[in-house]
Structure formats: C-alpha cells, structure tokens
C-alpha positions in Angstrom: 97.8 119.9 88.7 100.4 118.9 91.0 98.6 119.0 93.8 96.9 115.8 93.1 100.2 114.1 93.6 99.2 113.4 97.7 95.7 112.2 96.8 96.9 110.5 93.1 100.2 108.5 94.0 101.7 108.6 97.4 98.8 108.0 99.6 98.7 105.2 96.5 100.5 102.5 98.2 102.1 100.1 95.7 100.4 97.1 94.5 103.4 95.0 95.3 103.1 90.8 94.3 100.8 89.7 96.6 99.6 86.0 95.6 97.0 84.5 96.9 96.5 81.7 94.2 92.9 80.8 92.2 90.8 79.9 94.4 87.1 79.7 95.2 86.7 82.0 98.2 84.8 84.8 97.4 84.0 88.7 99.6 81.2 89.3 97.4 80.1 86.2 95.5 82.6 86.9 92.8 85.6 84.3 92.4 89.6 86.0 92.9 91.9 85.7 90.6 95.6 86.8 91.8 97.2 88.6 88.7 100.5 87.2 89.7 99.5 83.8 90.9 102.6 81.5 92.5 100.1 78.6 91.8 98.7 77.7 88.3 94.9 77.6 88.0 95.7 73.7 87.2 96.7 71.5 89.6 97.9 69.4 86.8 100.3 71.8 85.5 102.6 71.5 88.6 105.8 70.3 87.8 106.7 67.0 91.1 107.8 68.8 94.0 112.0 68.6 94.2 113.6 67.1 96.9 115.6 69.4 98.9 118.2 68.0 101.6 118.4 70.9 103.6 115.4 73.0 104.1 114.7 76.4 105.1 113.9 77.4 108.4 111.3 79.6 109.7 113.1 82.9 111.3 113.0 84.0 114.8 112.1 87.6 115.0 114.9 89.9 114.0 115.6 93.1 115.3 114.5 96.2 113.9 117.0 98.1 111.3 117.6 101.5 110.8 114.8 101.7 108.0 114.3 104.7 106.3 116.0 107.9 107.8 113.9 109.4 110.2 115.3 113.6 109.4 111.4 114.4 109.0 110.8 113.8 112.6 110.6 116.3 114.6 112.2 114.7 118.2 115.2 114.9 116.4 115.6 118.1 117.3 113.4 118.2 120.4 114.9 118.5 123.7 111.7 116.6 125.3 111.9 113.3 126.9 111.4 110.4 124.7 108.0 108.7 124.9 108.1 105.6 127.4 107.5 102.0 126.7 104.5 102.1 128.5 103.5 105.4 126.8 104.1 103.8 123.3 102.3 100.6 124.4 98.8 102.7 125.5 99.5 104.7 122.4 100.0 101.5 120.5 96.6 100.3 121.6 94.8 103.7 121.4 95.8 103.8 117.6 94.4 100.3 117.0 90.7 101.2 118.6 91.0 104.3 116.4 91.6 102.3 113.3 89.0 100.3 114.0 86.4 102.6 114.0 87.9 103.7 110.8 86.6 107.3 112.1 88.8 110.4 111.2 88.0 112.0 113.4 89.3 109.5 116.5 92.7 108.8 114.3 93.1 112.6 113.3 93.1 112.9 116.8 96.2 110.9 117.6 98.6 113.0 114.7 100.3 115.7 116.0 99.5 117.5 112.3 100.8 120.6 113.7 104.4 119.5 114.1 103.9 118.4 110.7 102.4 121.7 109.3 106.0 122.8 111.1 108.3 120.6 108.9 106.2 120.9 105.6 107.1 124.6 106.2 110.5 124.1 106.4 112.4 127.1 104.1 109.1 128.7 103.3 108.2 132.3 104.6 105.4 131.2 106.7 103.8 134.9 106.8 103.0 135.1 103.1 100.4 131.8 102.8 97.8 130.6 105.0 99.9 126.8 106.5 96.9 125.5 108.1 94.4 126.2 104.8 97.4 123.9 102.9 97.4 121.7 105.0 93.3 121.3 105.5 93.4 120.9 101.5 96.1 118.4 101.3 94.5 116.2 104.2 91.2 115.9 102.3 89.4 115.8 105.5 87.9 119.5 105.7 84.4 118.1 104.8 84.4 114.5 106.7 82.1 114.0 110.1 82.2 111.8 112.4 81.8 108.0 110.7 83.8 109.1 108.0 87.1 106.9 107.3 90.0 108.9 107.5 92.2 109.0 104.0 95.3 107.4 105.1 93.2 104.4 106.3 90.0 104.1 104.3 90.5 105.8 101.4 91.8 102.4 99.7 88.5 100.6 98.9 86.6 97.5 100.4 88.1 94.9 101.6 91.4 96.3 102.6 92.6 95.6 105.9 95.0 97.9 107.9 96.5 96.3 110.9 98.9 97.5 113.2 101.8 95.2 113.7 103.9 96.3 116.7 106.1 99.0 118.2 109.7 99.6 117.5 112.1 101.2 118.8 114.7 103.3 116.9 117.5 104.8 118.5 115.3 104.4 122.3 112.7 106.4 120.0 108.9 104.5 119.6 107.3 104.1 116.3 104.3 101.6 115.4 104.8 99.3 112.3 101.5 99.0 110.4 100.7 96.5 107.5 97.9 97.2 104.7 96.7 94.8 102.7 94.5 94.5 99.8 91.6 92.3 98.7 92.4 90.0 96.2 96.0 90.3 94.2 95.8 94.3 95.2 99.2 94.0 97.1 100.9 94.9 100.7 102.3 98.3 101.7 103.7 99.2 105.5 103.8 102.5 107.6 105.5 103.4 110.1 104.3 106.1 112.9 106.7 107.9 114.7 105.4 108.8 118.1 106.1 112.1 119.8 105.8 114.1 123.4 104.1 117.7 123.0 105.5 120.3 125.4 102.2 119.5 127.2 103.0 116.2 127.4 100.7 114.0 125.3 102.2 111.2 123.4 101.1 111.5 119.7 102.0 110.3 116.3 104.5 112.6 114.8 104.5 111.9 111.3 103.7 109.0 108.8 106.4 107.4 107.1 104.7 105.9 103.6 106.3 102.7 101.5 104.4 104.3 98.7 106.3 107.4 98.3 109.2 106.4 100.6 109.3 109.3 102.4 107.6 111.0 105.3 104.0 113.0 105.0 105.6 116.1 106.4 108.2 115.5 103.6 105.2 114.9 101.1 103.3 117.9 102.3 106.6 120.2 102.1 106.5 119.1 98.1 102.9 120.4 97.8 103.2 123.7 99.6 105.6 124.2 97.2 104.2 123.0 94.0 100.9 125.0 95.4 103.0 128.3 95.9 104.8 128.3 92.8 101.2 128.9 91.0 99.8 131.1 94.0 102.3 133.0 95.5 106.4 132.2 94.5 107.4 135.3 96.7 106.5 132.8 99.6 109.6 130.8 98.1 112.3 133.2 98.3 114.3 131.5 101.1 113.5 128.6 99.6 116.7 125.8 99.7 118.8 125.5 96.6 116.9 121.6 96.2 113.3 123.2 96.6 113.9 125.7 94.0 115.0 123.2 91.6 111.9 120.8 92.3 110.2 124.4 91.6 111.8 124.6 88.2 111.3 121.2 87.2 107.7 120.6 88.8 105.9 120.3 85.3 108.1 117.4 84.6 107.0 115.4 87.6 103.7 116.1 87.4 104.0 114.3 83.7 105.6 111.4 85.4 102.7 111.6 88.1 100.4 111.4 85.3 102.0 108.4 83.8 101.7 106.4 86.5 98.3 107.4 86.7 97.0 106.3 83.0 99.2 103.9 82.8 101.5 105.6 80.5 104.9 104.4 81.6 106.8 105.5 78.3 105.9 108.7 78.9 106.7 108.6 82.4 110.2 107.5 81.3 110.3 110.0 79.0 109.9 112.3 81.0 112.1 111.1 83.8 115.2 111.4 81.4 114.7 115.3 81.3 114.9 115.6 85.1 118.5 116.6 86.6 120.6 114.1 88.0 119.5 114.9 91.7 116.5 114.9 91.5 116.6 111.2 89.5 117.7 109.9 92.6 115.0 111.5 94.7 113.3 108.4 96.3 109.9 109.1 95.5 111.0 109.8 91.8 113.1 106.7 91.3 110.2 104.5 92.9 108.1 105.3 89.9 110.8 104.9 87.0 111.2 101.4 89.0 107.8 100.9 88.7 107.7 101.6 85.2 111.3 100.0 84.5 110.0 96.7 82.9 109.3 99.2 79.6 112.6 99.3 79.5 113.3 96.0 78.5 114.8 93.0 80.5 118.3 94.6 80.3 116.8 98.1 81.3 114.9 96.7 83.7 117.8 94.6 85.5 120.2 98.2 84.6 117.5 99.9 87.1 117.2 97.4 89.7 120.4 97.1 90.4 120.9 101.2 90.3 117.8 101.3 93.0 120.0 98.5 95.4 123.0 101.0 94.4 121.2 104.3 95.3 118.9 102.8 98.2 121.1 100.1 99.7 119.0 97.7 102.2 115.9 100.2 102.3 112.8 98.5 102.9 110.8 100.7 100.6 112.7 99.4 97.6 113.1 96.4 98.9 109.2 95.5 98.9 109.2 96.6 95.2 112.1 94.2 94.4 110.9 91.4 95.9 108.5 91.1 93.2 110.4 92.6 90.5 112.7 89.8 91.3 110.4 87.2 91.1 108.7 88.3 88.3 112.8 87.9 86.4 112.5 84.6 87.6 115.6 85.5 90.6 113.9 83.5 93.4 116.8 83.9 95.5 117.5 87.8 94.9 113.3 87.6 95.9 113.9 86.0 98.9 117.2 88.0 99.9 114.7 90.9 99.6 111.9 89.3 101.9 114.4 88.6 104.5 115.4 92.0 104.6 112.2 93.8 104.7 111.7 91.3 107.9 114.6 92.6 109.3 113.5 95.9 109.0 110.0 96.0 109.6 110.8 93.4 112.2 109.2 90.5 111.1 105.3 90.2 109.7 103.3 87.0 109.0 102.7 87.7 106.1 106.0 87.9 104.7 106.1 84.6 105.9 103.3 83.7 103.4 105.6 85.5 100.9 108.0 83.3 101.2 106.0 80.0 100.8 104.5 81.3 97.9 107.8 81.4 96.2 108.6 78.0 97.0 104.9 77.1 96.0 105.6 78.5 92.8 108.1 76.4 91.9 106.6 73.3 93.7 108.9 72.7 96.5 105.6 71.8 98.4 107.3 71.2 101.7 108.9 74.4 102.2 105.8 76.3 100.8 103.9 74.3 103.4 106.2 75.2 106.2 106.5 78.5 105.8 102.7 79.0 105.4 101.7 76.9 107.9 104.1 79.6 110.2 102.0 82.2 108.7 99.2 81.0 110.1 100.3 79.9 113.5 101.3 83.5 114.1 98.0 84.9 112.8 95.5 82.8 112.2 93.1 85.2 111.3 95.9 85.9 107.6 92.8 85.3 105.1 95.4 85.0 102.3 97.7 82.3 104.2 94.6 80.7 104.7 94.0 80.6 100.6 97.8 79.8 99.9 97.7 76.7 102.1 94.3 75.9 100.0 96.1 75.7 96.9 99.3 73.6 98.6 97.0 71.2 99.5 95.2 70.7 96.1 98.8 69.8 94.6 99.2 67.5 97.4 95.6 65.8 97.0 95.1 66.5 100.4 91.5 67.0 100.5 91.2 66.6 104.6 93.5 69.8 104.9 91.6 71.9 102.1 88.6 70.9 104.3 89.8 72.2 107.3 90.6 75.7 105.7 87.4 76.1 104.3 86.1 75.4 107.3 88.3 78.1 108.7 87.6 81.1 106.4 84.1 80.4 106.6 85.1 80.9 110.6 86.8 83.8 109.4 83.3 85.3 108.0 84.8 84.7 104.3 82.2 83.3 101.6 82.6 81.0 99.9 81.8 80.1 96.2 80.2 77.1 94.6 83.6 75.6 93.9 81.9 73.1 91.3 81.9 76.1 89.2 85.5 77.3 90.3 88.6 75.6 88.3 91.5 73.9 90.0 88.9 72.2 92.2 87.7 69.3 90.2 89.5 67.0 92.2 88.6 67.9 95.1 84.7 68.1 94.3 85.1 64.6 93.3 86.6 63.3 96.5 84.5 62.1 99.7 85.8 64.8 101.5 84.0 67.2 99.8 80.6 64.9 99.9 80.9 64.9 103.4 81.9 68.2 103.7 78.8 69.4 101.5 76.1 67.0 104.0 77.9 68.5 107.2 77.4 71.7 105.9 73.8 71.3 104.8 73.1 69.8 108.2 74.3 72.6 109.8 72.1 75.0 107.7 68.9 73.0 108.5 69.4 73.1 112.2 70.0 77.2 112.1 66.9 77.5 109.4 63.8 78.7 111.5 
C-alpha cells in the first residue's frame, strides 16, 4: 500500500556515483568493489595521463544558494524572531551529539514534529482522523527505546556515516547541511534542517528537507495522510486542494511507480508514469524516479529526460546530485562537473564533492588534477575514508608506493581493516615493491611489541 512510500523510497536516499575505486581496504574482512569505479581494477589499463596547460583550481567556499524552496517551513509564516547565530550554532552542536548517539529518542527530541504534524495537515479536516496516530505510524518510531537509532539516521545499514556539515543561512533564516554517505559504492545524499523558534522559545529543527524525495518531510507526510485517508476515511478530504484530490485520483498509479523502483522494474515504472497527468509528471518526487529509471529509455530518451529535469528543475541541487552521475555515466565529464560545482554552490561546499571531482579526472587519467583535488579532500577532512581510498588508487597508476604506504597507514589510523592485499587485484605491483616489504616488517614489529 502506499503507505510504504515514506519507509520504501524517500527515506531511500539515492545511491548516486559514489567511487571509491578497487581497493583492498576492507569493514568486515570482505574486499569493496565500487560498481561505478573511476579507476580500472588494472593499473595497466590506464591510458598515460594528458598534459593539461592550465589546471583546475580547488574552489574557495561559495555561498549558499537558494536550494530548494523552503514553502514547507513553517517561519515562513511565523511572526517569531528568527533563531540567532549563536542559537543555530548550540543547536548545530546539540544535533551532532544527538547523532552520535544515534538514539531516537535524543534526535526526536530536537524536531519540532508538531509544526510538522501542522503542515502535513494542511487542507485536511483535522477533526475527522486522529493527526498524531498518522504521524506515530509514519515515523516508525512508536515501538523504539532508548538505544534505538532513529529512522532518518540509522535506518540505512552498517557502515553509513551521517555527518553534519555546517549551518546556512537562507534569507537571515538557519538551517544545518548534513551529508550521508554509504559504505562501499552505496552513494551520497544531503539534508537540510531548517531550524525554528517555538512560541516558548526553544530553537528546534522545523522540518527535514530530503535529496531523496526532493521535498520536505512535512511535504512527504501531507502525501501519506492522504493516501492513508483515501482508504480510511475520504470525507476527511473534502476541502482538500484541487492538486491533493488529483494525487487522490491517481494514487494507484504512483504506488505502481513506487513499486518499480522498488523490484527493480523500471519499465513498468515508466509505464506507468506515462498514464499520470501532466502536473503531476512534473511533481519533483515523481520525475526523480522516471530519471532514475530514464536510462530504459535508451540513450536518446535518456539525454530527452535529462535535459527536461534541467528544464523543469533549473540549478536544484536535488537533480543536480542525480545528474552528476547520469552525466558521467554518458561519458559528459564537463556537464558532470558543471553539476558538482553547483551542488557546491548550494550546499555550500563539502569535501567530498571535492573527491567527486578528482575522481572524474582519475577516470580519465589526468593524474595531476585527480591528485589535486583529492589531496583537498583530504586536507579539509582528513578523517574522508573514501578520499583516503581514491588517493590509494592515484598513487598505484603513479607507482608511488611511498604514498600508498602512507594511506594505509592512515586508514588503519582511521580504525579501517585492511585486507591481505596479495590476494586483492590492482596491487601486484605494489606487493612486489620494498615499500610494501618494509611496510609488512614495520607492521609485524609493531604487532609483537602490543602481543602480551
């Protein structure tokens, strides 16, 4: 049923062309291997690196853009002073504690979900269905305790890492950018957290604005009261908006799309995207999945729908984090880069899109501008596991053993295991060299003097 939609897709964040390369570095003894690898698992393979005469330059910070529209939030309409700087920085702080914990209960604490219940209501007679039951279901967080991850944050699997980035300001309004990432090729999402004052006067998070579904939760929840009325109680939707009833009329349809995406089906998801009205094509969290499923369409279809989602959705970051890899993926390293640069300008810059970028350039083997712009990502967080495994795989084009050293050395720092690379391919090379001999010796000299 279409109530599965929250829990099925949009708390789904896309799996968007994260590469990390083929390396030996293992979480759990078991060897990654990036689906969409900007580096071959053959050193060998690599075409020479071309000379460029002018390189790229690492970006200062750029300011924030508009990002997504921000109608959802409720201190639009709020006559209550904005949350300070120092408010939003102690809030800021607060919210990363919380997430590390990874306790619901501590970051349920810090959402205001009753200004959302509000907005999910919008339109709907609130006297003829129970809001705070909905919204208890559509949380999934009725039955957790206390240790339990909360959904938004843990509800992704092991070895994902949420991290938030910063606070931006919007209009003099604070929000917090956060990054997920996932183990292995998984991918990279962002949120952002609009904060908000109560009429008591706390500072909280006001809503949750997800990449996956481009769109904010209260806007998400507002779709599943309604899907959960129409079966339960469709009086409730009498003063419903002319746009809600026609979700209403045509919520079969998505749910088929929904369940597409879900098996895997994307003909059928296309299929049954062509029977939806025009306006609600052009919904955002409906056209992310037809993008999503565009390469069934063929590389003509495919390019046909990309350039209707720049069209539709011009400079937002939610599409543009899907198209930098839909564009790299078409071989448009450029278009994938004019996409990087302005998710950075939205989101306001993130390491890791600096790894993004070198990646590119590694996989087309301009290895001094995939070193540059990884070796950024690492100076501005050095704890970026994937940089860390990028710059590995740079170095074994280069031959330079000292460096692959050094970030082995490094993840291990990092608490990362590592595998018996003479088993791990792409490392030949380097097993052979006297780096690794000595490497190896340090190494077992360092576990006889912990042994008891």
């Amino acid at each position: 049923m279409f109530s599965r939609w929250l829990a099925a897709v949009l708390l789904r964040p896309l799996k968007i062309w994260v590469v990390t390369g083929v390396l030996g570095w293992v979480a759990g003894g078991v060897p990654c291997h990036a689906q969409e690898s900007a580096t071959a698992v053959s050193p060998a393979g690599l075409k020479p690196p071309v000379d460029t005469a002018a390189e790229d330059s690492p970006p200062n910070p750029a300011p924030a853009g508009e990002g997504p529209s921000d109608e959802a939030s409720a201190e639009t309409t709020s006559a209550l002073p904005k949350p300070t700087q120092q408010e939003a920085q102690a809030f800021f702080d607060s919210f990363k504690v919380a997430v590390a914990s990874g306790e619901a209960n501590r970051i349920n604490g810090l959402f205001d979900w009753d200004a959302i219940l509000v907005r999910g209501s919008t339109g709907i007679d609130s006297t003829k269905f129970d809001g705070p039951e909905l919204l208890a279901k559509f949380r999934g967080i009725d039955g957790l305790v206390a240790g339990d991850a909360h959904p938004i944050i843990g509800e992704f699997g092991a070895g994902s890492t949420y991290k938030p980035l910063r606070v931006r300001y919007r209009a003099g309004r604070p929000e917090l950018v956060c990054r997920l990432l996932f183990p292995g090729s998984g991918g990279v999402t962002y949120q952002f957290v609009p904060l908000i004052r109560r009429v008591d006067g706390a500072v909280l998070a006001g809503d949750l604005y997800l990449f996956s579904s481009g769109e904010y939760i209260s806007e998400t929840f507002h779709r599943y009261v309604l899907s959960s009325l129409a079966r339960t109680n469709p009086d409730a939707l009498s003063r419903t908006s002319a746009k809600d009833r026609e979700f209403v009329r045509h919520l079969e349809t998505c749910e088929r799309m929904v369940q597409g995406i879900n098996s895997g089906d994307h003909d059928d998801l296309l299929a049954a995207y062509v029977l939806l009205p025009s306006t609600l094509q052009r919904e955002k969290p409906i056209f992310l999945l037809k993008l999503r499923s565009a390469p069934k369409l063929g590389l003509h279809g495919w390019q046909k729908t990309i350039d209707e989602a720049r069209s539709l959705f011009p400079g937002d970051p939610t599409f543009d984090l899907q198209l930098m890899g839909d564009y790299n993926k078409l071989g448009k390293r450029d278009e994938a880069l004019a996409a990087i640069e302005r998710l950075e300008k939205s989101i306001g810059g993130d390491p890791f899109l600096l790894l993004l970028r070198g990646n590119l350039y590694l996989q087309i083997a301009q290895l001094g501008l995939a070193q540059k712009w990884i070796d950024n990502a690492i100076l501005a967080e050095p704890g970026l596991v994937p940089a860390r495994l990028s710059r590995i795989n740079c170095a074994l084009y280069q031959n330079d053993f000292a460096e692959v050293v050094k970030q082995l050395e490094a993840l291990e720092g990092l608490g990362q295991q590592l595998a018996d690379l003479t088993k791990v391919s792409g490392y030949k090379r380097f097993v052979a060299s006297p780096e690794y001999r000595n490497w190896m010796q340090t190494r077992r000299k360092n576990a006889q003097a912990k042994a008891p």
